[in-house]
Backbone as a chain_set.jsonl record, in Angstrom:
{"seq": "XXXXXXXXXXXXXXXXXXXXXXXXXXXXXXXXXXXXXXXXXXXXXXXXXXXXXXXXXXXXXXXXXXXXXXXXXXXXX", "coords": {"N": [[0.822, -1.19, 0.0], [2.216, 1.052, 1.018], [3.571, 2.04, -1.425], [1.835, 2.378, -3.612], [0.743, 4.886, -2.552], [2.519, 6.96, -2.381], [4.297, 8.366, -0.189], [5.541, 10.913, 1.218], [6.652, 11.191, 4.031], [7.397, 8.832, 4.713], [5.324, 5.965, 6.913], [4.386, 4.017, 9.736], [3.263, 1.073, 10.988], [1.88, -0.615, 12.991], [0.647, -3.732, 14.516], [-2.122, -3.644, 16.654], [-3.753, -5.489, 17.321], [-6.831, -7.188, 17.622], [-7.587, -7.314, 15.273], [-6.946, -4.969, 14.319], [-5.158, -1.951, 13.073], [-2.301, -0.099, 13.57], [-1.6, 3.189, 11.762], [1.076, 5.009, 11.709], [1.384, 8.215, 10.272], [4.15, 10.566, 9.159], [4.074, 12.844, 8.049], [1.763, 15.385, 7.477], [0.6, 16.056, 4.887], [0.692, 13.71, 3.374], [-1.182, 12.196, 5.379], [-3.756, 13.607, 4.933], [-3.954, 12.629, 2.1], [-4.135, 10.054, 1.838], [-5.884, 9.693, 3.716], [-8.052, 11.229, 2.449], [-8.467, 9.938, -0.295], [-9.709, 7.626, 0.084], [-12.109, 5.144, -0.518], [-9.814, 2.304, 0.695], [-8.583, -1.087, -0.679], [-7.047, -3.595, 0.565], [-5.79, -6.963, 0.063], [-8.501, -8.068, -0.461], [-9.992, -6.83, 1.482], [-11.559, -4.03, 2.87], [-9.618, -1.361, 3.941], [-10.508, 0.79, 7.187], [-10.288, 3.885, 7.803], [-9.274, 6.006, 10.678], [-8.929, 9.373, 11.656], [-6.524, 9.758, 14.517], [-7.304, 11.237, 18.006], [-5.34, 12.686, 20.381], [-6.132, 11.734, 22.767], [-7.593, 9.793, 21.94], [-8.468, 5.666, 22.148], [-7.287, 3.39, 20.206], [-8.194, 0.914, 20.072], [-10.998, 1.741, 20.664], [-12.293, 2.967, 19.08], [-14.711, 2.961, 17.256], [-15.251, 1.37, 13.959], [-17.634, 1.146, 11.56], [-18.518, 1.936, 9.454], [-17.835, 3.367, 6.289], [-17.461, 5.867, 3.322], [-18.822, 5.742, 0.035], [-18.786, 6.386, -3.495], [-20.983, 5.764, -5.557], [-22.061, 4.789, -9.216], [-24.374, 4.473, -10.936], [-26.232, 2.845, -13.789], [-28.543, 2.879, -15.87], [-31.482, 3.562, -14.403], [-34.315, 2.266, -13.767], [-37.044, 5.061, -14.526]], "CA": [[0.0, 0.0, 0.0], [2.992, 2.544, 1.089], [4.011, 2.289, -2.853], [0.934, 3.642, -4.073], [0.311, 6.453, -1.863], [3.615, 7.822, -2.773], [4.545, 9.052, 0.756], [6.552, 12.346, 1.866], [7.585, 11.467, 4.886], [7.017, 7.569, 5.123], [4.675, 5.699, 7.576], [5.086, 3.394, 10.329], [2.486, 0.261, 10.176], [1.704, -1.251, 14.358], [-0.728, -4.332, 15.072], [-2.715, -3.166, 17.774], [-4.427, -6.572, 17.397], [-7.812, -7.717, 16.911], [-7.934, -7.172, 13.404], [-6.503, -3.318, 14.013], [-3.477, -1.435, 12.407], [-2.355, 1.61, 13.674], [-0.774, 3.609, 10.618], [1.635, 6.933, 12.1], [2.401, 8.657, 9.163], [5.352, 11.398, 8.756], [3.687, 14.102, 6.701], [0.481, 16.123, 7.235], [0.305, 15.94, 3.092], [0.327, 11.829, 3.79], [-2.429, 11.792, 6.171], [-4.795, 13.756, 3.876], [-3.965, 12.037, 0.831], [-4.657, 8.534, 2.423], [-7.734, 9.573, 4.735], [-9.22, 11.372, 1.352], [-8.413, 9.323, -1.266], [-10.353, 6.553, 0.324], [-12.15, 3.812, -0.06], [-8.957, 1.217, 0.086], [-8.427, -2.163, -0.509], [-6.064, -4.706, 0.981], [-5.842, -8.093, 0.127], [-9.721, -8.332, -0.538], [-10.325, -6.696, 2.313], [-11.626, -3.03, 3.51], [-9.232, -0.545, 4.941], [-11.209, 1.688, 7.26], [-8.84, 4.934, 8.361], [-10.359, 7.31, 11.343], [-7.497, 9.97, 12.397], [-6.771, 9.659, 16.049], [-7.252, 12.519, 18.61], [-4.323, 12.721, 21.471], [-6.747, 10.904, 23.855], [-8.209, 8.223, 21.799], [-7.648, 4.712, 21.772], [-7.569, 2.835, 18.728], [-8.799, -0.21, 19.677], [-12.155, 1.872, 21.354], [-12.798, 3.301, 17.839], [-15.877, 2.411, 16.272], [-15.046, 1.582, 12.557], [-18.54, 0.399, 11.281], [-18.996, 3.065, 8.072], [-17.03, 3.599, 5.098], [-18.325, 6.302, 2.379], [-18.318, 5.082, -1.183], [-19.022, 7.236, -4.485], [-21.401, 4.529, -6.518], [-22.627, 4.899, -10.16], [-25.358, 3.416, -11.66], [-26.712, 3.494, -15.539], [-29.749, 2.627, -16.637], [-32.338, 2.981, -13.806], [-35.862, 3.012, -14.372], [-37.485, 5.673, -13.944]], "C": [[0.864, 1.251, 0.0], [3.345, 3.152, -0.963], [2.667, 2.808, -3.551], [0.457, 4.712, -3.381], [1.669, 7.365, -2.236], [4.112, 8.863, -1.793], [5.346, 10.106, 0.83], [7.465, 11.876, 2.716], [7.531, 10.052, 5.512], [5.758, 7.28, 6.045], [4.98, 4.141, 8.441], [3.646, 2.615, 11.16], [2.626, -0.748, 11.847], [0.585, -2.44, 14.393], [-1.094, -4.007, 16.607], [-3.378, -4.871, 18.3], [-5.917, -6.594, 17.391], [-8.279, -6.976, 15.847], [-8.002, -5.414, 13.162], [-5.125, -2.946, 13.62], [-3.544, -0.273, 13.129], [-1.092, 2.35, 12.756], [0.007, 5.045, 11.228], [2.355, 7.222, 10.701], [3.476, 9.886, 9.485], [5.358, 12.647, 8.457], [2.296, 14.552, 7.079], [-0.264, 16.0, 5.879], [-0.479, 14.209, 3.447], [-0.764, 11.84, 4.481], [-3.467, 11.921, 5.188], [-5.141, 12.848, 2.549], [-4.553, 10.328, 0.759], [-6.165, 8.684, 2.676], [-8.789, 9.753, 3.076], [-9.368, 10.562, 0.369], [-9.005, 7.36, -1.23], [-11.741, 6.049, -0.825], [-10.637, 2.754, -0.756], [-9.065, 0.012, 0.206], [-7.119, -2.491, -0.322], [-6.246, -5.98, 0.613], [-7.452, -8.609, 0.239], [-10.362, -7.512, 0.703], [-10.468, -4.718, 2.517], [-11.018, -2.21, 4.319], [-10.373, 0.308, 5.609], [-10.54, 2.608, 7.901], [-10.027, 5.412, 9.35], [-8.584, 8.043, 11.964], [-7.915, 10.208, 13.925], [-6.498, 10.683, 17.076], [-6.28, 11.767, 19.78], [-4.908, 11.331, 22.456], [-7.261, 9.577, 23.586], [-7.451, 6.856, 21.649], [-7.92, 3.611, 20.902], [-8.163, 2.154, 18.854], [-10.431, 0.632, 20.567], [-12.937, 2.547, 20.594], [-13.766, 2.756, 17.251], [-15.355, 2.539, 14.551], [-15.996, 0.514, 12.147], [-18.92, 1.016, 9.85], [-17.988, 3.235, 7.231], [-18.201, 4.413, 3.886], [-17.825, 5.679, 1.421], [-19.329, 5.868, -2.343], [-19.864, 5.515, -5.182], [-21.503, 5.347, -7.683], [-23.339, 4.224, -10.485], [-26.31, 3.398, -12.901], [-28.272, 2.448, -15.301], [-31.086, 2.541, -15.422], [-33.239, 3.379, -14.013], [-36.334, 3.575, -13.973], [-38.704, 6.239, -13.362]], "O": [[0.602, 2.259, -0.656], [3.321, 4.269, -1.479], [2.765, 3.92, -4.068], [-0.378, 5.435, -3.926], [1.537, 8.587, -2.317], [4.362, 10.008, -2.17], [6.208, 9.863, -0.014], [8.683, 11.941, 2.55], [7.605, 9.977, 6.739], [4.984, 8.235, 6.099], [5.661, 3.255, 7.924], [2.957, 3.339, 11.879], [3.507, -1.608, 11.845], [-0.554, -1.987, 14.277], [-0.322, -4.152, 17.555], [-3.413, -5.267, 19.465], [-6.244, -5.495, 16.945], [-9.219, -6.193, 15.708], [-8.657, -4.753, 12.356], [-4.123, -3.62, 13.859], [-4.536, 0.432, 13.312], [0.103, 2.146, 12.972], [-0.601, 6.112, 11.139], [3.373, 6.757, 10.188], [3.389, 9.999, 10.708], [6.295, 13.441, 8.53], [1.536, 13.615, 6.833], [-1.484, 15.871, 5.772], [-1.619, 13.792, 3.652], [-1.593, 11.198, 3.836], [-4.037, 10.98, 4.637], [-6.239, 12.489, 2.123], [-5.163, 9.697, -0.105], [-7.175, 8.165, 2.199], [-9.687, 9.038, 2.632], [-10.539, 10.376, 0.041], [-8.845, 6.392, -1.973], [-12.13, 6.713, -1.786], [-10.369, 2.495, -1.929], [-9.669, -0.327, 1.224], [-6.171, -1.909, -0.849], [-7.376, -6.245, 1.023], [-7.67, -9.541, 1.013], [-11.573, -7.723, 0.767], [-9.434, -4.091, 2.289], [-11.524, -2.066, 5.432], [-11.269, 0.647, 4.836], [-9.999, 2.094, 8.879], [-11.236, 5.336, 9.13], [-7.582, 7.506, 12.435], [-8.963, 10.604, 14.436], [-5.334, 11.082, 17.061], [-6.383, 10.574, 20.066], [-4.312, 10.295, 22.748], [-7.403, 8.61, 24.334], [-6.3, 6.725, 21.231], [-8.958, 2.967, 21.058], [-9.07, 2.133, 18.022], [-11.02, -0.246, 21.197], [-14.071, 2.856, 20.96], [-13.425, 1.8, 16.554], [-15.125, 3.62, 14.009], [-15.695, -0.679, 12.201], [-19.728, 0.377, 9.177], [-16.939, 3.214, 7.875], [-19.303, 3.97, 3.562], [-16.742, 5.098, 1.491], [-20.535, 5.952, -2.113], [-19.305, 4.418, -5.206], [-21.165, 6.524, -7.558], [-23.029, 3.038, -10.368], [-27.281, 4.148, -12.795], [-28.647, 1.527, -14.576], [-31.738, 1.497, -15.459], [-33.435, 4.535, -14.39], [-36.548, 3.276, -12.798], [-38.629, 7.15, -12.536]]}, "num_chains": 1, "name": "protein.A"}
């Protein structure tokens, strides 16, 4: 994943454990470019990013939502 985001200032990739990452990136640029340029995939699987305030703790994060841009042709109207 670091190879397509094309980092600034790298990022540094923690298991927190049950089925959490905690990503510290490097760069202010990097954060944005990740958080916005969402929805990602992994290995079939759903990244879901939330940036973390001083106090929070990752694993007490609710990550139940992901936005997603659809399209859809032809619906009847």
């Amino acid at each position: 994943m670091t190879n397509l985001w094309h980092l600034l200032g790298g990022v540094q990739i923690s298991d927190v454990g049950g089925k959490r990452y905690l990503f510290k990136f490097f760069h202010e640029l990097d954060i944005d470019r990740v958080i916005m340029g969402t929805p990602w995939i992994f290995n079939i699987h759903l990244l879901v990013f939330h940036r973390l305030k001083e106090e929070e703790d990752p694993m007490e994060v609710p990550l139940v939502s992901s936005a997603f841009w659809i399209q859809v042709h032809d619906l009847p109207s």
